[in-house]
VOFIMAR-688952 format. One record per residue: residue in one letter; residue number from 0; x, y, z of N, C-alpha, C in turn. Coordinates in steps of 0.001 Angstrom, whole numbers. Atoms other than C-alpha are relative to their C-alpha. Example, Ala and Ser with C-alpha at 12.3 -4.5 7.8 and 13.67 -1.06 7.14 Angstrom:
2
ATOM  residuo  num      n_u      n_v      n_w     ca_u     ca_v     ca_w      c_u      c_v      c_w
ATOM        A    0      890    -1190        0    12300    -4500     7800      900     1200        0
ATOM        S    1     -820    -1190      -60    13670    -1060     7140     -770     1090      730
end
This chain:
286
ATOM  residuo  num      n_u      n_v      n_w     ca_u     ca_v     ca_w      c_u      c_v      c_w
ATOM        X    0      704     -738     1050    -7200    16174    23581    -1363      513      476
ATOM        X    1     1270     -186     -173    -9982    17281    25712     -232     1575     -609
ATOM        X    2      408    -1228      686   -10088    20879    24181     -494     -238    -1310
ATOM        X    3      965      355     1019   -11049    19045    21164    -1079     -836      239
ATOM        X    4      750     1459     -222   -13450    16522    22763      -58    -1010    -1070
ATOM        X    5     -324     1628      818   -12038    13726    20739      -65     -968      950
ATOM        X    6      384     1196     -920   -12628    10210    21922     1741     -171      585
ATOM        X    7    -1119     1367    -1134   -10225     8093    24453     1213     -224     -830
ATOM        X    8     -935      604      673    -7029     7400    22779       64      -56    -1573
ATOM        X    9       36     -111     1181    -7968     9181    19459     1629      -54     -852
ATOM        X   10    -1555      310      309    -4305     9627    19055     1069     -719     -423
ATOM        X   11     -887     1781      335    -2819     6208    19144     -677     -700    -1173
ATOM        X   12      824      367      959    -5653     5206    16656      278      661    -1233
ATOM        X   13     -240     -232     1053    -4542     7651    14356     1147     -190     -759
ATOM        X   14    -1499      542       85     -760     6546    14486     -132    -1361    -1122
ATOM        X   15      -75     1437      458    -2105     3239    12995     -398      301    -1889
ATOM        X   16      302      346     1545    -3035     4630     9647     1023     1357    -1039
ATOM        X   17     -840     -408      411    -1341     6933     6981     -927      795    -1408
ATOM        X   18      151     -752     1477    -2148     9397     3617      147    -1117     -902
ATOM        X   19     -239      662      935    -3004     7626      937      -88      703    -1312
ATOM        X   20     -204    -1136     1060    -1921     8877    -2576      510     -829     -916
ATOM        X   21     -806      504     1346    -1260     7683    -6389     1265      922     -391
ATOM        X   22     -884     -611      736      831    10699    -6769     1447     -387      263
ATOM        X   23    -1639      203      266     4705    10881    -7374      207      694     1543
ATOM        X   24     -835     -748    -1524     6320    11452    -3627     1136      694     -633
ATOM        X   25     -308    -1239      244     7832    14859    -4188     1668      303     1006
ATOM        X   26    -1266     -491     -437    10152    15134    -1467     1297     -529      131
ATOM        X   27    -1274      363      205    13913    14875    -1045      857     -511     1170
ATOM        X   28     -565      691    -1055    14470    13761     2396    -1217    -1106      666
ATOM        X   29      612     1288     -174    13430    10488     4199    -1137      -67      986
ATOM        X   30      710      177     -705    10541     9845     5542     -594    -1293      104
ATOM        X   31      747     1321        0     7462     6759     5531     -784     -383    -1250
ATOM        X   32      671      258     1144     6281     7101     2458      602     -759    -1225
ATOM        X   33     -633     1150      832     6664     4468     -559      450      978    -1459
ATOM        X   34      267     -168     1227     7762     6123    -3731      313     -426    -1390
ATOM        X   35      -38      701      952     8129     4992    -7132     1364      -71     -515
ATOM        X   36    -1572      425       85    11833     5287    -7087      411    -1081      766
ATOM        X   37     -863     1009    -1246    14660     2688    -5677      781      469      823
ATOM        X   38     -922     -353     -706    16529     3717    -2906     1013    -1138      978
ATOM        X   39     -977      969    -1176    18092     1924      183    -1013     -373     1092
ATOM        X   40     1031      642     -836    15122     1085     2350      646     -965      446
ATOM        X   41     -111     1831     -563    14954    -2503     4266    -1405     -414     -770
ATOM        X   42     1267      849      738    11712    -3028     1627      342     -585    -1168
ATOM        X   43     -711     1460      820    13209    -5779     -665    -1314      646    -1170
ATOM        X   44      944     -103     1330    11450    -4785    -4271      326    -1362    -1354
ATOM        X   45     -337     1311     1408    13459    -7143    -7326     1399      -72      277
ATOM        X   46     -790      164      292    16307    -7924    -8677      605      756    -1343
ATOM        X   47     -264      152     1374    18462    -7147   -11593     1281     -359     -223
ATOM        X   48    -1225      749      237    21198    -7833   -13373     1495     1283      763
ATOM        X   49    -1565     -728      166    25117    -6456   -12137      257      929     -640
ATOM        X   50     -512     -910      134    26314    -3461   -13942     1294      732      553
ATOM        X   51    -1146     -996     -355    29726    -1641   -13735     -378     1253      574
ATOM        X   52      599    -1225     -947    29320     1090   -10966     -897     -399     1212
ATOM        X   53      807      294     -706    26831     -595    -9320       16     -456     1478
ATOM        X   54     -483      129     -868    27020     -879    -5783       -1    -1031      991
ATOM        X   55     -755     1771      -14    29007    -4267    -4533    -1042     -269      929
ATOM        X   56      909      870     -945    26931    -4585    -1482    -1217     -284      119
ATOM        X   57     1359      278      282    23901    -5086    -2886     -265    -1047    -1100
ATOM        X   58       54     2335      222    25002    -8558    -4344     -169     -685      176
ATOM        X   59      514     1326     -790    23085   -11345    -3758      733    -1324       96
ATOM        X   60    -1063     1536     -162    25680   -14190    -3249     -232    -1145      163
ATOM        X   61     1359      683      267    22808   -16604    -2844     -285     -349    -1470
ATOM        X   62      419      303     1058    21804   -16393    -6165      946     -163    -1088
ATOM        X   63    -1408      546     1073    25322   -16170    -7844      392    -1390      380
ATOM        X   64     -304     1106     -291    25956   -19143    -6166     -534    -1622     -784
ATOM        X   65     1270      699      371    22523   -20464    -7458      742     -362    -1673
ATOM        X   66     -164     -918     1331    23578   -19147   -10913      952      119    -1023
ATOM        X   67    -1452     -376      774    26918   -18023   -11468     -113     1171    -1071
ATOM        X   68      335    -1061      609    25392   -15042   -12440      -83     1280     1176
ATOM        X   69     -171    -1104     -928    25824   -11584   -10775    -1853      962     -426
ATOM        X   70     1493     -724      203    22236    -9971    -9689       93      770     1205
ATOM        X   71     -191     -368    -1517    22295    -7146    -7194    -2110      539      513
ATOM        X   72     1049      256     -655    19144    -6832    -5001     -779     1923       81
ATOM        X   73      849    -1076      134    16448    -3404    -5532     -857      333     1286
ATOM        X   74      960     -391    -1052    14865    -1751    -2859     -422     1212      106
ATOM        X   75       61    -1120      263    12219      464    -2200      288     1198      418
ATOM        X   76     -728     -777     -240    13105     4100    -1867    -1585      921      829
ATOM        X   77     1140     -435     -740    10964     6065     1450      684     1194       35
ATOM        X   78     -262    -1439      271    10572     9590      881     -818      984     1014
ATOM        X   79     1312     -994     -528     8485    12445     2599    -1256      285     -820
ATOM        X   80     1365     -714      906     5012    13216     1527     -124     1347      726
ATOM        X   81      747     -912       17     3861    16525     1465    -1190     1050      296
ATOM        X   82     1725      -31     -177      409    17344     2828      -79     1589      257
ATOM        X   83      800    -1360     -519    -1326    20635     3220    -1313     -200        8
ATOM        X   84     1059     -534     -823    -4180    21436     5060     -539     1674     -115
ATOM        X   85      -32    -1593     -108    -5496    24631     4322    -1993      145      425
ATOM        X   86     1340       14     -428    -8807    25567     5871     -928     1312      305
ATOM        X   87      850    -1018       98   -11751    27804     5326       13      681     1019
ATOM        X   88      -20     -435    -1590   -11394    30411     8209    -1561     1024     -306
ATOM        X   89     1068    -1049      529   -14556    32695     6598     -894      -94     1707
ATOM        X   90     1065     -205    -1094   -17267    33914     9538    -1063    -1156     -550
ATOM        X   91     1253      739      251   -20005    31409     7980      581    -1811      401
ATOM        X   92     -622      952     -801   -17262    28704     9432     -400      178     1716
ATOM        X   93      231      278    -1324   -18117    29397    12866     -930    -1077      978
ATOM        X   94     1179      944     -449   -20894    27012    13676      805    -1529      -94
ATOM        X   95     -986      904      240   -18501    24271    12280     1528      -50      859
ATOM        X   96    -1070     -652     -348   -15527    25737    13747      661    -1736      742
ATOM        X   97     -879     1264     -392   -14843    22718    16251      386    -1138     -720
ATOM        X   98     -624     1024     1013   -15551    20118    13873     1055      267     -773
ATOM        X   99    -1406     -592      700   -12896    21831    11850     1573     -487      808
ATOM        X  100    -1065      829     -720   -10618    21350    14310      523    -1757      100
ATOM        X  101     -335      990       35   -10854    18224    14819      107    -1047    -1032
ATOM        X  102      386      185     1440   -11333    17085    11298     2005      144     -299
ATOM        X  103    -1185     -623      312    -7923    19139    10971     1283     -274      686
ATOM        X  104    -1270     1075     -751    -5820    17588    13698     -210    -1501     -522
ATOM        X  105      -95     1568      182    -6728    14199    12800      953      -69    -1581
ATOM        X  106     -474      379     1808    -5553    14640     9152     1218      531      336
ATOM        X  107    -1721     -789     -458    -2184    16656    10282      321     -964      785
ATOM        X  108     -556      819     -850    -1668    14318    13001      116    -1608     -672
ATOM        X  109     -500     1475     1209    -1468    11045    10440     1255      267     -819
ATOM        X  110    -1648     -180      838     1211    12989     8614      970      -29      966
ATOM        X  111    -1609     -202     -979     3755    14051    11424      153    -1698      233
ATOM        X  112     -349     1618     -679     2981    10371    13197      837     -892    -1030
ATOM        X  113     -554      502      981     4251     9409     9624     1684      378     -198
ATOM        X  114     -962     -757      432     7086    11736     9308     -111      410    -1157
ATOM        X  115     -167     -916     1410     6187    13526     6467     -513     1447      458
ATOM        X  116      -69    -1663     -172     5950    17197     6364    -1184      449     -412
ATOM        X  117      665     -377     -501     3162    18786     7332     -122     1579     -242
ATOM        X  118     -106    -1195     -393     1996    22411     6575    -1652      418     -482
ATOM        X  119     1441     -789     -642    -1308    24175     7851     -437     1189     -253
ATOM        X  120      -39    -1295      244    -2696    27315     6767    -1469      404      287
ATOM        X  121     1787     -569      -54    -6284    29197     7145      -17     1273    -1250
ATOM        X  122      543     -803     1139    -7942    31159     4457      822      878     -605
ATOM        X  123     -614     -439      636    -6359    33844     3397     1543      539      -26
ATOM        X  124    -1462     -338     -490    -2923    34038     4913      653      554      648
ATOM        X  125       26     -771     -918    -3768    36443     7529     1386     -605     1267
ATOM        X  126     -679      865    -1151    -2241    33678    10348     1183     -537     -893
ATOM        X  127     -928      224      523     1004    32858    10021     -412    -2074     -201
ATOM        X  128      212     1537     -196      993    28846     8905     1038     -621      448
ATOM        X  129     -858      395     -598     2517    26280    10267      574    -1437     -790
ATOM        X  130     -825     1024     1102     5185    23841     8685      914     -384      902
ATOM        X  131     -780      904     -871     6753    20882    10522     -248    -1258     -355
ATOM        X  132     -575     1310      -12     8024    17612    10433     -163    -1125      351
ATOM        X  133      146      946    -1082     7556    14638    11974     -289     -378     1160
ATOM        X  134      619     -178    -1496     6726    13045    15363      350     1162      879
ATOM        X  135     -177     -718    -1545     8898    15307    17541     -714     1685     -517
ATOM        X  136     1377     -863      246     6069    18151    15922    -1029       55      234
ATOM        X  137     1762      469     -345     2974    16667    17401     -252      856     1302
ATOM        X  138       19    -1176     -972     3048    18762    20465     -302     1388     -210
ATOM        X  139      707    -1516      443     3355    21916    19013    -1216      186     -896
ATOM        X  140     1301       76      957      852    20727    16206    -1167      459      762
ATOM        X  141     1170     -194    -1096    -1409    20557    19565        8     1513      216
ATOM        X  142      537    -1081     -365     -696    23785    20736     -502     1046     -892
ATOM        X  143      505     -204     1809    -1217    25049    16686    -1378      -77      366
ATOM        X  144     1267      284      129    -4706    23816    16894     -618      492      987
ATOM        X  145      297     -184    -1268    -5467    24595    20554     -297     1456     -371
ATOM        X  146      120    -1014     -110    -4959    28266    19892     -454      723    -1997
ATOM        X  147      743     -180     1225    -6441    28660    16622     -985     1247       98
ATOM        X  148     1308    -1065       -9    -8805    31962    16404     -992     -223     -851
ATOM        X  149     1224      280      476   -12010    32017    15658     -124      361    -1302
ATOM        X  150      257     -273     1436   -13328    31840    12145     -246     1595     -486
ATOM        X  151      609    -1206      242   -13825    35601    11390      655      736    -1288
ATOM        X  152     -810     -867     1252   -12165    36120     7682    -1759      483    -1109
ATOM        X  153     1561      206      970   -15137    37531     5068     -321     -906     -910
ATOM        X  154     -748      671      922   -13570    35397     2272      299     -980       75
ATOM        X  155     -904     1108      253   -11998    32603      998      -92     -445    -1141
ATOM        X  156       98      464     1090   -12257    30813    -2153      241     1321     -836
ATOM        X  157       34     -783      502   -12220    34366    -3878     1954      271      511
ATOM        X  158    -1045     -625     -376    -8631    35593    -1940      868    -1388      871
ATOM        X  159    -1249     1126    -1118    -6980    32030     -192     1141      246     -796
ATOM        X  160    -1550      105      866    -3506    32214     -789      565    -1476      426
ATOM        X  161     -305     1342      557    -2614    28841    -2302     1831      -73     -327
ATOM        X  162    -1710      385      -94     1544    29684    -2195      202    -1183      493
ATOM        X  163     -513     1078     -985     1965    27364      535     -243    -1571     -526
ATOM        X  164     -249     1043      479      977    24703    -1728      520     -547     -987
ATOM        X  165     -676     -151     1325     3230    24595    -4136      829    -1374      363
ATOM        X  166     -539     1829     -380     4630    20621    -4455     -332     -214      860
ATOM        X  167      542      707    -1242     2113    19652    -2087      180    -1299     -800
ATOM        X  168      525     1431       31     2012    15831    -2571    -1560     -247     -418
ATOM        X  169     1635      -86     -509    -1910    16254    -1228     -102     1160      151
ATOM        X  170      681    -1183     -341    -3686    19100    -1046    -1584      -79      917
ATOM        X  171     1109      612     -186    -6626    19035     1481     -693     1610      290
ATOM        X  172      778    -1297     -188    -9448    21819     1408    -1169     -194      815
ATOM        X  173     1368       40     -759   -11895    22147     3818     -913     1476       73
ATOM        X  174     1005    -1222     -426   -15021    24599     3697    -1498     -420     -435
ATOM        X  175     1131      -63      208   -18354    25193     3478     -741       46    -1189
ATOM        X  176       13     -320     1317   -18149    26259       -7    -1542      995     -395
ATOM        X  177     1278     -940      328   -21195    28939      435       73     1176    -1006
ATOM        X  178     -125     -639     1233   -19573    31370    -2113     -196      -46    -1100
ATOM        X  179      160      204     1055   -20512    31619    -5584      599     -945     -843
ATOM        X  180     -966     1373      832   -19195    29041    -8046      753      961     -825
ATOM        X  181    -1020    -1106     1140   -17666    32320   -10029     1044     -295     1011
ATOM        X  182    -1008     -228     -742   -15219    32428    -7406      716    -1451      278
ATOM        X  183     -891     1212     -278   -14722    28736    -6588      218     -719     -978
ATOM        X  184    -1046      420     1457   -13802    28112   -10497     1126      631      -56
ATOM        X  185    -1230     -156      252   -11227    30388    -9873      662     -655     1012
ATOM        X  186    -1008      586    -1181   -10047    28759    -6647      568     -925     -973
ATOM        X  187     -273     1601      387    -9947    25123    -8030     1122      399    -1325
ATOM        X  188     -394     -501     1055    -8572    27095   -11267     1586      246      126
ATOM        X  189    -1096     -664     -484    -5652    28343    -9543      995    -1286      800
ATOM        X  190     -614      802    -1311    -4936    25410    -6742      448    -1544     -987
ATOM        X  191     -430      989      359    -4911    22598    -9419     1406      362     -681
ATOM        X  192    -1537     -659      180    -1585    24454   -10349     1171     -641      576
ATOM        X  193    -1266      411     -861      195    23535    -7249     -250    -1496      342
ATOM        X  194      340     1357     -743    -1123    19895    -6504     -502    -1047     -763
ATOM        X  195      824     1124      936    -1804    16997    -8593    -1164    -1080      971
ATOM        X  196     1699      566     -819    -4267    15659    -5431      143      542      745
ATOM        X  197      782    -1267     -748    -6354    18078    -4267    -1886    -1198       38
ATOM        X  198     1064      708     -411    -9279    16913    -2015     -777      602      563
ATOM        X  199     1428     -840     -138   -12486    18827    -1235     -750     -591     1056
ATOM        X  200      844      681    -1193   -14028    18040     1958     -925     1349      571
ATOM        X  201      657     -961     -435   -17255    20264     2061    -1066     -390      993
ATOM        X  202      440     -134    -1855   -18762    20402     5407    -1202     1245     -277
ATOM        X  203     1170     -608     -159   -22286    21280     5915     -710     -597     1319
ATOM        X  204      760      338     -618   -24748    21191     8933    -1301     -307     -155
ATOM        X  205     1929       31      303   -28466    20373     9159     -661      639      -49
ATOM        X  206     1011    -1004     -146   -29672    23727     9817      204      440    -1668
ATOM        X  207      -77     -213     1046   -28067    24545     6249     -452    -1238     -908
ATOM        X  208      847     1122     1241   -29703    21416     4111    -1049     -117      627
ATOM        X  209     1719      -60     -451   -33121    21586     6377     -112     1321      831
ATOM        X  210      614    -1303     -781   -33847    25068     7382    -1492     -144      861
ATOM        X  211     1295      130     -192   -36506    25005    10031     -172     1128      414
ATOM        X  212      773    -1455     -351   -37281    28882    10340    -1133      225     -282
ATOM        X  213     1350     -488      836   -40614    29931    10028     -306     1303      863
ATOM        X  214      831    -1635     -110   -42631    33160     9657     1295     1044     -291
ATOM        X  215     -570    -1325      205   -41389    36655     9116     1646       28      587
ATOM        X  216    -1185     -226     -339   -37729    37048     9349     1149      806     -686
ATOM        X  217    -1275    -1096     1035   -34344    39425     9099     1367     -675       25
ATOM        X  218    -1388      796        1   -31425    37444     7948     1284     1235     -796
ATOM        X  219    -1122    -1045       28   -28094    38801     8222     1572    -1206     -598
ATOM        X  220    -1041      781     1049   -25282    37274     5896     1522      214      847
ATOM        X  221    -1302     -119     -684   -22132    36218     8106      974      958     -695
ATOM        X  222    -1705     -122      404   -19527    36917     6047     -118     1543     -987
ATOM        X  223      453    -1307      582   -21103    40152     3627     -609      846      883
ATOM        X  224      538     -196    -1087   -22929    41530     6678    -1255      516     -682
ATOM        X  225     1137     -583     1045   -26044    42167     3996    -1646    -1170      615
ATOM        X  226      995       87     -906   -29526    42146     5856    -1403     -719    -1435
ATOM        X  227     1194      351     1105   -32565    40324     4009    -1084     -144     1157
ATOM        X  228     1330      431     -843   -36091    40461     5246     -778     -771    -1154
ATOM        X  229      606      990      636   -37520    37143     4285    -1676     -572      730
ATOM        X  230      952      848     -449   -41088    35376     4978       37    -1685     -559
ATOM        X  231     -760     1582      501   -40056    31472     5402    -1395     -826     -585
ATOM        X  232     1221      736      831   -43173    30277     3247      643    -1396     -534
ATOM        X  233     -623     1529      554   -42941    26699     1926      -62      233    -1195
ATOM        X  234     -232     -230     1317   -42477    28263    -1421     1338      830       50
ATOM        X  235    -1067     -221      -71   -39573    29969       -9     1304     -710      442
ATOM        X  236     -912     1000     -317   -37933    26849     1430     -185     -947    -1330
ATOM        X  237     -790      513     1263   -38282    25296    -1800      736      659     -982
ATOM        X  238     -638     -585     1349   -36755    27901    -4024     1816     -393      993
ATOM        X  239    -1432      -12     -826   -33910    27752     -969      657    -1444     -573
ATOM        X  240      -17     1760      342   -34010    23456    -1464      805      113    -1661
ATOM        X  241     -380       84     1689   -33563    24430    -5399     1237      380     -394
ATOM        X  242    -1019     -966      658   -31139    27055    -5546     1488     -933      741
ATOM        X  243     -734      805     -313   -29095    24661    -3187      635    -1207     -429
ATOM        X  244     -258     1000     1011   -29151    21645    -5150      970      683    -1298
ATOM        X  245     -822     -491     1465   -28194    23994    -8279     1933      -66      644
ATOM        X  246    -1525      140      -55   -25129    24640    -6527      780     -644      372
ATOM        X  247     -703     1597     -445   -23940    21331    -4828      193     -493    -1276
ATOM        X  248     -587      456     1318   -24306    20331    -8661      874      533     -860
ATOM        X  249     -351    -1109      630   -22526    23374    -9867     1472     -495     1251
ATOM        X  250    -1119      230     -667   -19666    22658    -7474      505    -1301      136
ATOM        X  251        3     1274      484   -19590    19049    -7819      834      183    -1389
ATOM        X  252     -594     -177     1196   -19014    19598   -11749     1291      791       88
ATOM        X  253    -1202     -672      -32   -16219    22122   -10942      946     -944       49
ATOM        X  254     -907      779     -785   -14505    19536    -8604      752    -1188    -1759
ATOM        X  255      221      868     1570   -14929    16981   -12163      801      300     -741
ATOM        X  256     -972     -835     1376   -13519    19777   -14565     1526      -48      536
ATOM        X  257    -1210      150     -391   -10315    20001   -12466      579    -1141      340
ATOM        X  258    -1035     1135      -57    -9295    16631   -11655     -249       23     1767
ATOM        X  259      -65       58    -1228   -10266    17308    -7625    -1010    -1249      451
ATOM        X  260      964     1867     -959   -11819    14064    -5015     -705     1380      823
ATOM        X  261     1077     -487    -1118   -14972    15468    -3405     -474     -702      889
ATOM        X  262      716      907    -1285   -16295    14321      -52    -1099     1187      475
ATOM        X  263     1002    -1162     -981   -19674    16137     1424      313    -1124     1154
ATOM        X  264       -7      480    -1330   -19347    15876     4945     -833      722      919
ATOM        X  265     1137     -265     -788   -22199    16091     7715      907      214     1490
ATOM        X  266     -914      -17     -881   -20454    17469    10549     -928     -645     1634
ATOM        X  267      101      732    -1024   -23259    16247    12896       36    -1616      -74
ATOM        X  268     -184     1726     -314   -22633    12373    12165     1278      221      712
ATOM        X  269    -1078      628     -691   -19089    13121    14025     1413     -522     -639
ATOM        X  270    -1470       84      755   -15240    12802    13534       20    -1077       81
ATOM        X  271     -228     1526      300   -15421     8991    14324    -1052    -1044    -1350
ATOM        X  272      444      332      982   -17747     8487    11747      342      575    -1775
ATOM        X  273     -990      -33     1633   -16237    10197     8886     1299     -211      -20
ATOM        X  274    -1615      247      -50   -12897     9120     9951     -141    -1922     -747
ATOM        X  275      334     1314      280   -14340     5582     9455    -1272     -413    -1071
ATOM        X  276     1371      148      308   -17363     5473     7259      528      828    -1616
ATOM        X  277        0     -719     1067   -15698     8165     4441     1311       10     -245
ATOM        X  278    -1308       26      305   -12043     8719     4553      494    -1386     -103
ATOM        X  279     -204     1724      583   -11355     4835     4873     -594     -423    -1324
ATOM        X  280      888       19      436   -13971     3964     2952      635      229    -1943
ATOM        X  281     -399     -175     1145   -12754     5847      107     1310      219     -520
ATOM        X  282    -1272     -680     -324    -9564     5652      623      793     1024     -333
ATOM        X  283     -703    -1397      -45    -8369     8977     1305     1249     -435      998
ATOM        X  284     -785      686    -1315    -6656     7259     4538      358    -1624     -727
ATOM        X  285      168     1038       85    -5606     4002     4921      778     -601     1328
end
């Protein structure tokens, strides 16, 4: 994984853990996941009583013996989960861009290692996404991620196309969330449609929550390409401080109104620290 500079044996470390989720497992073929049905597993759940129809070899002969009562034996039923990944590709992603990556393989690479189904998308649907299966998918997942193009959409939250998550299990969103909150009430508006857990992982750097520019300057807006000539006065880094807060609280409350899990994430503390410190933690992972 050195094109992502992930640590030593990030890989095998991530094999050891799995999606964690209250929702109803959705899909119809077998995978690692527990769901609230009985199937045929080897995970021993109860008992109940015999029934006509019921199928003989799942008679405990043990306990009729015990008994002289017929009880056949329940187990649980492992299904596929679901996951999507869909991720901010906008130009004001670029500074983030790697963390993205790697943020984005680690969470895809817990599903395949799982065998559950897996599908990847970027902003607005430009790139084709990618939808696969299980372990023998982790390879190409790599070369998926490896060749990834650079962040350069204007958009997102206003135009993502949210098809691809339609009976997600999980839904996971990653961005910056620098667009208006008009636009990301309609995202959340739209996406809690397809996903009963949807998870918000907004990713910010330090230069954006401590601006240290000073004096006379011409700022140029990634993603609108709209030019401002500013003077960075300490009356202009607090209205910045203010208007920022308004909207971390203003996007926060969105997340609230819809039913979505928010995580802010500092992309310079590092993927081994929010892999361990936030996604554990709260269990998003486990």
């Amino acid at each position: 994984m050195n094109f992502l500079q992930l640590p030593e044996h990030w890989v095998s470390r991530l094999g050891r853990h799995s999606i964690a989720t209250k929702s109803k497992i959705r899909g119809h073929h077998k995978g690692s996941s527990r769901s609230r049905r009985f199937g045929s597993s080897m995970d021993f759940s109860d008992f109940r009583e015999y029934h006509p129809g019921d199928d003989v070899r799942h008679i405990d002969w043990n306990v009729y013996a015990r008994t002289e009562k017929v009880y056949i034996k329940r187990f649980l039923d492992e299904q596929e989960m679901r996951v999507h990944i869909m991720v901010d590709g906008s130009k004001s992603m670029k500074s983030k861009w790697l963390f993205v990556k790697q943020l984005a393989f680690s969470l895809g690479s817990i599903v395949l290692l799982n065998d559950d189904k897996l599908t990847f998308s970027i902003g607005q649907g430009e790139h084709p996404p990618l939808r696969r299966k299980g372990k023998s998918a982790q390879k190409l997942f790599n070369h998926f991620i490896a060749t990834l193009p650079e962040a350069n959409e204007k958009r997102f939250a206003e135009i993502a196309d949210l098809n691809q998550s339609k009976d997600s299990t999980v839904l996971f969103i990653l961005s910056d969330a620098l667009e208006p909150l008009e636009e990301w009430q309609r995202f959340f508006s739209r996406a809690a449609k397809y996903s009963k857990d949807i998870r918000f992982l907004h990713l910010s750097d330090e230069q954006e929550r401590q601006p240290l520019f000073q004096g006379d300057l011409r700022l140029i807006d990634d993603e609108s390409s709209d030019a401002f000539n500013v003077s960075m006065s300490a009356q202009t880094i607090n209205d910045y401080n203010r208007k920022r807060v308004e909207h971390l609280d203003g996007l926060q409350a969105l997340c609230r109104r819809y039913g979505i899990q928010y995580m802010p994430v500092h992309i310079e503390d590092g993927i081994q620290h929010v892999f361990s410190h936030q996604l554990l933690k709260q269990k998003w992972i486990r």
